[in-house]
C-alpha positions as CSV (number, residue, x, y, z in Angstrom):
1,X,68.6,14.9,6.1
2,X,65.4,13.3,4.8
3,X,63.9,14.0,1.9
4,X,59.9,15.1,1.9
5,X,57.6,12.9,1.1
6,X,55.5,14.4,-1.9
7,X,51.5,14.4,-0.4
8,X,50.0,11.0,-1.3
9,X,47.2,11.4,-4.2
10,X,44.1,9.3,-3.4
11,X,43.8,6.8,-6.0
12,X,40.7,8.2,-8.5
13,X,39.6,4.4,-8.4
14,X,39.1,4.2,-5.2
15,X,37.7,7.5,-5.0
16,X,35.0,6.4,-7.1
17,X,34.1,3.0,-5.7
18,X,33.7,4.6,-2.4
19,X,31.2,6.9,-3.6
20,X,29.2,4.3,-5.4
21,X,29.5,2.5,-2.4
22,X,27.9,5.4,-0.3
23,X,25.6,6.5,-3.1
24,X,24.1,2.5,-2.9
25,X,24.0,3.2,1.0
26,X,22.1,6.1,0.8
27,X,19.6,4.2,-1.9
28,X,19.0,1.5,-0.1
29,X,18.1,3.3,3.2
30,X,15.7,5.7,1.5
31,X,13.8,2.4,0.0
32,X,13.8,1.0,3.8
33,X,12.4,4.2,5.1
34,X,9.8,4.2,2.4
35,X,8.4,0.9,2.2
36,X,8.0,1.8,6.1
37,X,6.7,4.4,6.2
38,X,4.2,3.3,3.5
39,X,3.1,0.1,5.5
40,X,4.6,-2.4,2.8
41,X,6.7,-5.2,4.0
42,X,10.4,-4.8,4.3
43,X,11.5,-7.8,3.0
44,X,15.3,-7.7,1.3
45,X,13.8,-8.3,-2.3
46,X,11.7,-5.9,-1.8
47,X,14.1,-2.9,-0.9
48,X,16.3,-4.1,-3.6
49,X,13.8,-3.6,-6.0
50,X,12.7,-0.5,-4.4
51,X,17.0,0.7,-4.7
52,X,17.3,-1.0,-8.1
53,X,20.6,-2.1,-6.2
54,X,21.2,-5.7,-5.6
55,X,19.5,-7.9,-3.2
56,X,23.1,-9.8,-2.5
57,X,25.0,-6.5,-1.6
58,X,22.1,-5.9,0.9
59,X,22.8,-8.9,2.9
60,X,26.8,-7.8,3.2
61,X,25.8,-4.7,5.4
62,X,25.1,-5.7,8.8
63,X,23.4,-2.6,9.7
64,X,21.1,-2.2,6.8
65,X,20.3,-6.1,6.8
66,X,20.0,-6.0,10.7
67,X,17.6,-3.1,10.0
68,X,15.6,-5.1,7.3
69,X,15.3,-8.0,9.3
70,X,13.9,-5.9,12.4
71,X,11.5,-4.4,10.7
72,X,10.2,-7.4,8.5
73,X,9.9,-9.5,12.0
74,X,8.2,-6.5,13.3
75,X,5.6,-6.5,10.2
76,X,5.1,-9.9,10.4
77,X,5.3,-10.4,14.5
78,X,2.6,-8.2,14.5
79,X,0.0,-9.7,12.0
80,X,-1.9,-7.8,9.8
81,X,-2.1,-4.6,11.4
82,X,1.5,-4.9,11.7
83,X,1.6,-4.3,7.5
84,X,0.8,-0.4,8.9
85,X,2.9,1.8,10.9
86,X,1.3,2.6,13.9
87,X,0.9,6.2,13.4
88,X,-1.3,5.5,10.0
89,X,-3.1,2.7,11.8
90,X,-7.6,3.8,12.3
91,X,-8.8,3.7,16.0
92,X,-11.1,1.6,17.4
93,X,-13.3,4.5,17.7
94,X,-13.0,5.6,14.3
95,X,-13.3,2.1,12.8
96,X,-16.9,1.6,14.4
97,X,-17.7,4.9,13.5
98,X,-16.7,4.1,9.6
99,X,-18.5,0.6,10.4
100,X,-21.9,2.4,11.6
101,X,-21.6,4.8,8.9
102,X,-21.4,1.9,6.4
103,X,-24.0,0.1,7.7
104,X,-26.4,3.4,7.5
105,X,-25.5,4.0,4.2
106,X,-26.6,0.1,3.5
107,X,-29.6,0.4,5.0
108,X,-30.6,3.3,2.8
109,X,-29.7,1.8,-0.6
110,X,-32.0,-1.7,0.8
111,X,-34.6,1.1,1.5
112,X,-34.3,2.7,-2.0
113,X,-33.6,-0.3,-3.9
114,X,-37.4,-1.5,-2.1
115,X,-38.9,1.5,-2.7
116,X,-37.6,1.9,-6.8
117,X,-38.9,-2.0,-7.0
118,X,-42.3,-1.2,-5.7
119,X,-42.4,1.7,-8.2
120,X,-41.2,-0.1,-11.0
121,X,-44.2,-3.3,-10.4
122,X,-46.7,-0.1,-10.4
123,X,-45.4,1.2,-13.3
124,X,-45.4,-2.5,-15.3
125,X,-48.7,-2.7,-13.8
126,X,-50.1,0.4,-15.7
127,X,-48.9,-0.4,-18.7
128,X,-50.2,-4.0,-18.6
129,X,-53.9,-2.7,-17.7
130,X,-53.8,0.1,-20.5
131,X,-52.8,-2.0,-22.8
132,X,-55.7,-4.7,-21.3
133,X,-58.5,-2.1,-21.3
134,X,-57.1,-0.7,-25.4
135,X,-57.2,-4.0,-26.6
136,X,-53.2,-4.5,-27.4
137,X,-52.2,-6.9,-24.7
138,X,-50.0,-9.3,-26.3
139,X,-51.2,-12.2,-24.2
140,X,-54.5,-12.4,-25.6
């Protein structure tokens, strides 16, 4: 007859590497997602800084550096607007909007700054011919 095995322990060192190993996963996906997400470029350095993990490691997982390198050729495939993701990227309706907006608003302030010059020469000018017609003009 045989004699039972006793149940194999898992080995507490391997245990713990595998969950630093997931742990550095799970880090280094949530920095992909959100330099994505926020429009910055998804370079490798960049989501290593983001994980503080290290940029070497990155490159030995072929689905997270396949990922990186998909999404940085997509960025920069794209040009600039590619810096964006596409649901955060303005309309061309809305950007001409902005643009007459802006242009509006630019006309008023060369309106006002016209007008407050105009006011400002009269105001110089007063004070020039009161102090002409009292007798205190400097010049004389």
């Amino acid at each position: 007859m045989r004699r039972k095995q006793p149940p194999v322990r898992p080995d507490p060192l391997s245990e713990a590497a595998a969950r630093r190993h997931e742990l550095t996963r799970a880090k280094a996906v949530q920095a992909l997602r959100e330099l994505d997400r926020a429009g910055t470029p998804v370079t490798f350095a960049g989501v290593a800084q983001a994980a503080e993990i290290s940029r070497s490691w990155l490159y030995t997982q072929p689905d997270i550096s396949g990922q990186i390198r998909r999404l940085r050729e997509k960025t920069h495939g794209a040009g600039s607007a590619g810096t964006i993701p596409a649901g955060q990227r303005a309309t061309e309706a809305s950007l001409r909007a902005r643009l007459t907006a802006a242009l509006d608003r630019n006309k008023q302030l060369a309106d006002e700054n016209a007008r407050l010059r105009r006011q400002l020469a009269r105001a110089l000018g007063d004070q020039r011919s009161a102090r002409t017609r009292s007798g205190n003009d400097p010049e004389d």
